[in-house]
C-alpha positions in Angstrom: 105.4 128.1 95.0 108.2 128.3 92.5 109.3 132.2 92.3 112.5 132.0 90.4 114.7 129.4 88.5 118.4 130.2 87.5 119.8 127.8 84.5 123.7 127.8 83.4 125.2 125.5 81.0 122.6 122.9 81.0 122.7 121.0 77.4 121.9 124.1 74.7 121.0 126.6 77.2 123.9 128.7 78.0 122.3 131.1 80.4 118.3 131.7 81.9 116.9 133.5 84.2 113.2 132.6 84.4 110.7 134.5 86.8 107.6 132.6 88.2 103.9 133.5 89.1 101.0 131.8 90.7 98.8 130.1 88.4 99.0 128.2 84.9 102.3 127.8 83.5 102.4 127.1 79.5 105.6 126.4 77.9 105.5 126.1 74.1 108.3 126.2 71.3 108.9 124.2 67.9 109.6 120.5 67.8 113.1 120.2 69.3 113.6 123.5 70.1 114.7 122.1 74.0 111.2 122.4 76.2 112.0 119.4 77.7 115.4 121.0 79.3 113.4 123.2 81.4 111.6 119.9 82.9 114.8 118.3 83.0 116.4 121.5 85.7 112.9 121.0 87.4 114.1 117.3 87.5 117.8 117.7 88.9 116.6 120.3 91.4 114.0 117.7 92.8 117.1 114.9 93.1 117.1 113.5 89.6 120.0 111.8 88.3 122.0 114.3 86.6 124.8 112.8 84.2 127.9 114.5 82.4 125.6 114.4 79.4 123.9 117.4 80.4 126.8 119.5 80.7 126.7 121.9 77.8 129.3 121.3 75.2 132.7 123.4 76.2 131.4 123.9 79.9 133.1 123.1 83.3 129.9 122.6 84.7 126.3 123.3 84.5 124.3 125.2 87.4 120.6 125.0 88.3 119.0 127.1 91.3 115.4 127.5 91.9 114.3 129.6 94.4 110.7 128.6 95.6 108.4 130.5 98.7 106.8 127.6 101.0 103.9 128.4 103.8 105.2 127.3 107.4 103.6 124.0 108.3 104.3 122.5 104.7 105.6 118.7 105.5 108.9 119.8 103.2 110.4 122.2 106.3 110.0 119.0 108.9 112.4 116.7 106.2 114.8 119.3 106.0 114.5 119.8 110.1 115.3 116.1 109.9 118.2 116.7 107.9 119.8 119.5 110.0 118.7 122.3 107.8 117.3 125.1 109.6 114.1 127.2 108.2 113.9 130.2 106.0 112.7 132.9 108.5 110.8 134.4 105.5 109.8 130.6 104.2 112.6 131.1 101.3 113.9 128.0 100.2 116.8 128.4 97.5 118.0 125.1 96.0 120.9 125.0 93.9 122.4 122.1 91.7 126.4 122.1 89.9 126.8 118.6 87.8 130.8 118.8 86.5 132.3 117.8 83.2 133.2 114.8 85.0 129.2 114.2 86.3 130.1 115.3 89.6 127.0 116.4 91.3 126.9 118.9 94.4 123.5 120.2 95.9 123.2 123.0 98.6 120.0 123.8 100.3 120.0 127.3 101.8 123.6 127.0 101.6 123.7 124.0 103.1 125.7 121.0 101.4 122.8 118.0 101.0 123.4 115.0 99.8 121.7 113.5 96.5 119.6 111.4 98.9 117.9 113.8 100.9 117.9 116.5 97.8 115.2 113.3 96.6 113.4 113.3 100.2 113.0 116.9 100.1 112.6 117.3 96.6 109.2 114.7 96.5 108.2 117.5 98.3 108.7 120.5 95.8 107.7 119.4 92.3 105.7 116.1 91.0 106.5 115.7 87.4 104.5 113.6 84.5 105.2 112.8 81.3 102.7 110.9 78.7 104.7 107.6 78.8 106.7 107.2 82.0 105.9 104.6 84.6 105.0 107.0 87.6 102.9 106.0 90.2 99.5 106.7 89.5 100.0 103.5 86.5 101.7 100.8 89.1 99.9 99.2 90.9 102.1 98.5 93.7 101.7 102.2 94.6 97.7 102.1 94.4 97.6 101.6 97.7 99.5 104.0 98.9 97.2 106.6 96.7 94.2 105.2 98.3 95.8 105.7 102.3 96.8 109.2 101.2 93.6 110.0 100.1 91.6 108.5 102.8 94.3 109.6 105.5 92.5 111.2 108.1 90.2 107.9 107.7 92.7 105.5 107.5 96.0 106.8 109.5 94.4 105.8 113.0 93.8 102.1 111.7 96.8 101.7 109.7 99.1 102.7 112.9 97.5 100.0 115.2 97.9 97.3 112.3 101.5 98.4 111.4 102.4 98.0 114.8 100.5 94.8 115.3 101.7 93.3 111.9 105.5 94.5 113.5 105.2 92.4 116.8 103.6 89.2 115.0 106.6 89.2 112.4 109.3 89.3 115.2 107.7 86.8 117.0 107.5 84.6 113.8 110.9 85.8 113.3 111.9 84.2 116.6 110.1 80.5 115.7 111.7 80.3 112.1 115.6 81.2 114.1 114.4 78.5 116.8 113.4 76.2 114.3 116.2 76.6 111.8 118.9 76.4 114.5 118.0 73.8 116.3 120.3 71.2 114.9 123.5 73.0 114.7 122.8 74.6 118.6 122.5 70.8 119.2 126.0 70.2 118.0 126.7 72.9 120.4 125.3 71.9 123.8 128.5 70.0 125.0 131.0 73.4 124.1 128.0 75.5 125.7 127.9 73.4 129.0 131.7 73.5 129.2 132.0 76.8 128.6 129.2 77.9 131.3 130.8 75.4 133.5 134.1 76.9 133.1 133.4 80.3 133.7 130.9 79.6 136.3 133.5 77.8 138.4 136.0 80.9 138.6 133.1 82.6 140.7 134.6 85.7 138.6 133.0 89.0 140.0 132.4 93.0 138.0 135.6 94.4 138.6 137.2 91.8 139.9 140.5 92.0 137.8 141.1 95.6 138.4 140.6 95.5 142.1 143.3 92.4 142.1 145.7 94.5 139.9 145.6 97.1 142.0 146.2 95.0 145.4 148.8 92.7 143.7 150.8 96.2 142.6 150.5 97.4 146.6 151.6 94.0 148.5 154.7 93.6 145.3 155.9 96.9 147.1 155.1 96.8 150.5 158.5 96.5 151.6 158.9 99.9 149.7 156.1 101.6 150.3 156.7 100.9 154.2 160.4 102.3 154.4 159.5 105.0 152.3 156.4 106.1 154.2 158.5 105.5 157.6 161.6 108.0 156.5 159.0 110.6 155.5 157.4 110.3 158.8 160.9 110.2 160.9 161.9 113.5 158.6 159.1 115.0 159.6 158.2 114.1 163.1 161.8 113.5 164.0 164.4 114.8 161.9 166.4 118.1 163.0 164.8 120.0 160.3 161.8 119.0 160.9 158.5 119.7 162.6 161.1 120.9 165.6 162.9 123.3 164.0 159.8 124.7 162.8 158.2 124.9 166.0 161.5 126.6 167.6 161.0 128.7 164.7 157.7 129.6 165.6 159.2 130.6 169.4 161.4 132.9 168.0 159.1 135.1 165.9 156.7 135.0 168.8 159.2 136.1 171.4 159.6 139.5 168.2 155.8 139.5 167.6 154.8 142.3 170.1 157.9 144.5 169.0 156.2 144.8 165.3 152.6 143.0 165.8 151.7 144.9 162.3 153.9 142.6 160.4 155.1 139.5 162.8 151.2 138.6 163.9 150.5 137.5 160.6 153.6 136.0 160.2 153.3 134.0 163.3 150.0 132.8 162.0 150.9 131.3 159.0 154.1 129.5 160.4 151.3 128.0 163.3 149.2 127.0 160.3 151.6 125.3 158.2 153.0 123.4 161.4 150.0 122.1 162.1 149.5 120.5 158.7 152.3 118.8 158.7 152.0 117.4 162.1 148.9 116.2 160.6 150.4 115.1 157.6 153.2 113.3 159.7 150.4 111.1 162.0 148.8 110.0 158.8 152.0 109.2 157.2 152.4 107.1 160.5 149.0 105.5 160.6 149.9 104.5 156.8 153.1 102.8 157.7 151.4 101.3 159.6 148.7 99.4 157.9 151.0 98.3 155.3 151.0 94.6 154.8 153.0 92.4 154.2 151.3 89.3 152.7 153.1 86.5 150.6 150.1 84.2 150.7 148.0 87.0 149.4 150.2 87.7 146.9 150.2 84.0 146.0 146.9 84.0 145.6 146.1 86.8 143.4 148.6 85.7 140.9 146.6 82.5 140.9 143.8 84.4 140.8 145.4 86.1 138.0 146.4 83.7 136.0 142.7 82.4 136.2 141.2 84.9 134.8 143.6 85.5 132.0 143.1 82.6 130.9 139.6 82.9 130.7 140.2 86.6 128.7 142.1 84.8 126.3 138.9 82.8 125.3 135.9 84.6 126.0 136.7 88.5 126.4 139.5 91.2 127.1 138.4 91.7 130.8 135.9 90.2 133.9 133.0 92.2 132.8 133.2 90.8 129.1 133.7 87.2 130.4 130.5 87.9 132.3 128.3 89.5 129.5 129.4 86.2 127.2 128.5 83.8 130.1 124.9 85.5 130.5 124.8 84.9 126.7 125.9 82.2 126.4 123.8 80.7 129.6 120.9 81.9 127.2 121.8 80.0 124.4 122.1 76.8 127.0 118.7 77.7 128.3 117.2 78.0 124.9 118.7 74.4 123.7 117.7 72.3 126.8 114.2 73.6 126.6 113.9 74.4 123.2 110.7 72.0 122.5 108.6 73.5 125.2 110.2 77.4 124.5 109.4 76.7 120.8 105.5 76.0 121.5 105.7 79.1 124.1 106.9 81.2 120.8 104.2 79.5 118.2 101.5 79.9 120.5 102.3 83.6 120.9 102.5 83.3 117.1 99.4 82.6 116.3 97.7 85.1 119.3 99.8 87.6 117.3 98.6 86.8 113.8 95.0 87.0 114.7 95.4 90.5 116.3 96.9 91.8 113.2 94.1 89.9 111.3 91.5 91.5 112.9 93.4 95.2 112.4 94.0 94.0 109.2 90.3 93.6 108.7 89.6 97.0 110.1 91.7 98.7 108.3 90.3 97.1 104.7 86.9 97.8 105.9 88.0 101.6 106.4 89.7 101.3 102.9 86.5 99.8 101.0 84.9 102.9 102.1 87.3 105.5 100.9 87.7 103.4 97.8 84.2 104.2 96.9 84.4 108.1 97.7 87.5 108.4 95.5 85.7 106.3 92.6 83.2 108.7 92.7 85.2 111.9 93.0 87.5 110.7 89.7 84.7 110.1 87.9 83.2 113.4 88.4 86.5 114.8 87.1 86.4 112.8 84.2 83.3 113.8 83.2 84.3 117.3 83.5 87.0 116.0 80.9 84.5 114.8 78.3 84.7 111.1 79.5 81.0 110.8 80.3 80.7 106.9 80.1 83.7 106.1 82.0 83.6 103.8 84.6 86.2 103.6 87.7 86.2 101.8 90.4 89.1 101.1 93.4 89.6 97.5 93.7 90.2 96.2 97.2 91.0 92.2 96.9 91.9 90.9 101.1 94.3 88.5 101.1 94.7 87.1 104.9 97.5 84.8 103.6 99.3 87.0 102.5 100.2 90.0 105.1 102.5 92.9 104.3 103.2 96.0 106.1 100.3 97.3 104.1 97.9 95.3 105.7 95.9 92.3 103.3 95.0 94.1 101.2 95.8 94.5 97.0 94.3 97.6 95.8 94.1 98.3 92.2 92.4 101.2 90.0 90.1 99.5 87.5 88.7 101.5 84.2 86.4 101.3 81.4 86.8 104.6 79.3 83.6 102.5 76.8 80.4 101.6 77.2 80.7 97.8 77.0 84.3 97.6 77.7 85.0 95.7 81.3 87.0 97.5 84.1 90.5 96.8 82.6 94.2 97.5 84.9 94.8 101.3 84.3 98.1 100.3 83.0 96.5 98.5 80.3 95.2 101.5 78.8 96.1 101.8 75.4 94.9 105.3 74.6 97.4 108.0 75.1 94.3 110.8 75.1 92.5 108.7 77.8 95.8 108.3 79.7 96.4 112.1 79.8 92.6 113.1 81.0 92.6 110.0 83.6 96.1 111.0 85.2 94.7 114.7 85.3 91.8 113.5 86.4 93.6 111.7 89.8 96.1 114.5 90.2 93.1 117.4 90.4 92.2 115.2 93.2 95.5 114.1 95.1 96.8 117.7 94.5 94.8 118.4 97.4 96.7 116.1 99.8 99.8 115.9 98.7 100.5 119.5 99.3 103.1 119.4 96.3 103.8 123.2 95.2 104.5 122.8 92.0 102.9 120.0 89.4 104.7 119.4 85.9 103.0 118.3 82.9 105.5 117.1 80.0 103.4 117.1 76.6 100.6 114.8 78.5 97.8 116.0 76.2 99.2 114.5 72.8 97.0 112.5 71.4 93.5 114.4 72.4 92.2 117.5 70.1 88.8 119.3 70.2 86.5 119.6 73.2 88.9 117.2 74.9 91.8 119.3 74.6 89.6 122.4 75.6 89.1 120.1 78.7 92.1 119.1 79.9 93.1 122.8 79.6 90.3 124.4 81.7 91.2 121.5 83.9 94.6 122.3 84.2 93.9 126.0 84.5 91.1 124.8 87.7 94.4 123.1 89.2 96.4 126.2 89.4 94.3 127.8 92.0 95.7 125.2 94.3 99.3 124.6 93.0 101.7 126.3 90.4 100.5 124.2 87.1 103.3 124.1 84.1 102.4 122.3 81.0 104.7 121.8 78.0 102.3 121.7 75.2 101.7 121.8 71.5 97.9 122.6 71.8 96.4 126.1 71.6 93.4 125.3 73.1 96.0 124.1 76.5 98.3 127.6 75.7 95.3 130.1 75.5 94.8 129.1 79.2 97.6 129.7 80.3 98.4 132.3 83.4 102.2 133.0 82.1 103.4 131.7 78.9 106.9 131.1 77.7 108.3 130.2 74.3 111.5 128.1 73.7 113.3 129.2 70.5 116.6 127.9 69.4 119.1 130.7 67.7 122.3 129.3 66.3 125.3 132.5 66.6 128.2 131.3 64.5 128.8 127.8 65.2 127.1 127.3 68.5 123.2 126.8 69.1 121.8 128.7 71.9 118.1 127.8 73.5 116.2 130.9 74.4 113.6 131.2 76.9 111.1 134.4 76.7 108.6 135.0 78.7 105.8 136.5 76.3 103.8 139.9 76.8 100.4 139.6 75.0 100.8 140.8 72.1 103.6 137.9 72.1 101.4 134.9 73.2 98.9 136.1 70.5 102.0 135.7 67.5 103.0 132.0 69.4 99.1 130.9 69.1 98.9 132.0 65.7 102.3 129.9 65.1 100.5 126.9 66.5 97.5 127.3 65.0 99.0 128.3 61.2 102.2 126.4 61.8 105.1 128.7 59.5 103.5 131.5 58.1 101.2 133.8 60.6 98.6 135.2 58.8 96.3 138.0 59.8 93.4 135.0 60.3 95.4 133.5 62.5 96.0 136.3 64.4 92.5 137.4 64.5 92.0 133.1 65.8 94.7 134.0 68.3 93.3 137.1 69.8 89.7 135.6 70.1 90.8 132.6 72.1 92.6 134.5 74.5 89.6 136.4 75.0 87.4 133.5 75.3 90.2 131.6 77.7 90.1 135.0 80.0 86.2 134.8 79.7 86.3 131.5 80.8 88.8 131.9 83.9 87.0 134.7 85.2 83.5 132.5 85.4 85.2 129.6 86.7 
């Protein structure tokens, strides 16, 4: 849930500090007076575009930062695990939003600098916000489907994997035939290069490693004649010389001849002259053997600059060393294969095709017969809720059409919500609803149910019950106040019937000091919701009767909750 939410500089609002509470949220104020700013900080904290607009005249910047308390296991913490942002050890999550002057935006979660990208893919996760008119999801009908699978999921999921998957391998196996077929005539034009070029490279016999190994001999036999004298005057230096290992073995007589006058101090000195003479006699026989084997090799040496020049030759044209050369001949041997069998390769690939499409076809079946039967359990479950909303003669129903020509990653099928808020009236597109009363129950109506699988926290409605009155508006608000048992509910609203409901209520007010217009937020005690319903009953002038209207419905909306 949403506990707190900090607001600097934000269009009229200067400074707010608002403090949150489970339940039904109700946020009321005269025309203008800036309810909609609150939904746009709920907006920019969930990853809206934020603009220099929205700076507040005179400002450097503006600052949002809502602090909200998620249970463990909530899908938001596994986003931000995938976006390196470790967990509240409390479930805290503190999200905090500057846009400059300039528009510059900068977002930290827990600290943490996020980008505006994966502020959105956490943020889906924290608030879902409707207004009356905007184009959200529940009224395309591209995103019906998706709806319908998170509805059904536990149904659905299972079947959906195996066709995904499926529907994957059949599209990069189709991918494959179109690249065969739409290639053929160019790789045609390029059989002759191809064959050269395997030819080419095939003929050098090249080996992994080959052109290091020769580097490395070449270097050696170049300086043979050096490397032998210099290996043969460190041998005769130390083998031979008069400083060498003779002297040290006279040396080694003399302090032995001493030892037994001071053994304390000449034993161990002894020792480590015996030690060290016998390394270097060692080192001295390998020096020899090393002389030795040095050889000296001009038709060797010939050869590897042959060799050589070979295989630069071949680096300037097909890579910087052997192994390249080799990883472009395997390719390009490919290619070669590919073109001299394409006919018989290209009905290898369709026939594989079309075992592949009629896999996913027959997932793709399973997965709309799954569907059809969700469809008809959610049909039934809005209805219910509509009824609840005085729409007793509605009709709704989840339209599944399967379309085998036309696979998507979705499967075959077009799904489609389908009313008829009259008796008489056909089932009609949703989005061709013309009533914006019906359009405010029906969307409440699908979001008391998908409010228990999305496992959003917090659920925004901007003004959606304009254009309902009476029983209706009585309705949508113990609706709304039936919602907030599972989710933090706010409603911007203009009806008392919605505002009487409410769990918390807060009043925007506008108060102008000198020249500059400030927008106050207060968060009303009783006796204070009673003088805002009386406003919005009476409009201006509060009387006593509206006061006494006031004060009964609150006690007939807290009669209400408690039998709910």
């Amino acid at each position: 849930m949403l506990l707190e939410m900090t607001i600097r500089n934000l269009a009229v609002i200067e400074s707010v500090h608002l403090n949150f509470r489970k339940g039904f949220h109700v946020l009321t104020g005269e025309t203008g007076a800036g309810k909609s700013i609150i939904i746009d900080a709920l907006t920019l904290i969930a990853g809206g575009r934020g603009s220099a607009d929205l700076v507040r005249y005179g400002s450097d910047k503006a600052f949002i930062e809502a602090l909200y308390q998620i249970e463990e296991g909530h899908p938001v913490w596994n986003s931000l695990e995938q976006l390196g942002i470790e967990a509240d050890s409390e479930g805290h999550l503190i999200v905090r939003r500057e846009i400059t002057a300039q528009g510059k935006s900068t977002s930290r979660i827990n600290g943490q600098l996020i980008n505006l990208s994966g502020l959105k893919e956490v943020g889906q996760w924290l608030a879902n916000i409707h207004g009356q008119h905007e184009h959200q999801s529940l009224f395309q009908v591209e995103e019906h489907i998706g709806w319908l699978d998170t509805f059904g999921e536990e149904e659905i999921e299972s079947a959906k994997n195996e066709y995904q998957a499926a529907f994957q391998e059949y599209t990069e196996i189709r991918k494959s035939v179109r690249d065969l077929e739409e290639t053929s005539k160019k790789s045609l034009q390029m059989l002759d290069l191809y064959r050269f070029q395997v030819e080419e490279i095939t003929s050098a016999q090249l080996k992994s490693g080959e052109d290091e190994l020769l580097f490395e001999e070449k270097r050696k036999l170049a300086n043979a004649e050096k490397l032998y004298q210099h290996a043969a005057d460190a041998y005769d230096l130390l083998y031979t010389g008069n400083k060498g290992l003779d002297a040290i073995r006279k040396a080694i007589q003399k302090l032995e001849d001493i030892a037994n006058l001071d053994p304390d101090k000449l034993k161990a000195m002894v020792e480590q002259a015996q030690g060290a003479y016998y390394q270097l006699e060692d080192s001295a026989y390998q020096i020899r053997d090393y002389r030795d084997e040095i050889e000296f090799n001009p038709a060797r040496l010939d050869y590897i600059e042959q060799r050589l020049d070979t295989i630069a030759t071949l680096r300037r044209k097909y890579g910087e060393n052997v192994d390249d050369i080799l990883v472009y001949l395997d390719k390009v041997t490919r290619e070669l294969d590919l073109i001299e069998n394409k006919d018989e390769k290209l009905q290898e690939l369709q026939k594989k095709e079309q075992q592949a499409l009629q896999h996913a076809l027959q997932l793709a079946q399973r997965l709309s017969d799954r569907r059809q039967s969700v469809a008809e359990r959610l049909a039934h479950e809005i209805v219910v809720e509509l009824r609840e909303l005085h729409m007793e003669k509605t009709q709704f129903k989840v339209q599944i059409t399967y379309r085998e020509d036309h696979l998507t990653m979705e499967g075959a099928d077009e799904v489609e919500f389908l009313i008829s808020a009259n008796p008489g009236e056909p089932l009609r597109s949703m989005s061709k609803i013309a009533s914006g009363g019906e359009i405010s129950r029906i969307m409440l109506a699908l979001k008391s149910i998908f409010a228990r699988v999305d496992q959003i926290p917090v659920l925004v409605f901007d003004e959606v019950d304009t254009g309902v009155s009476g029983r209706a508006a009585q309705a949508i608000a113990e609706k709304m106040s039936k919602l907030s048992r599972s989710c933090q509910v706010f409603s911007i609203t203009h009806l008392p019937q919605v505002a009487c409901m409410a769990d918390a209520h807060y009043r925007i007010h506008k108060e102008t000091v000198g020249e500059r217009t400030f927008t106050r937020v207060d968060d009303l005690t009783l006796e204070g919701r009673i003088h805002e319903l009386a406003r919005m009953l009476g409009g201006v002038e509060v009387t006593d009767k509206t006061l006494e209207h006031a004060q009964e419905m609150i006690d007939l909306a807290f009669d209400k909750k408690s039998r709910m």
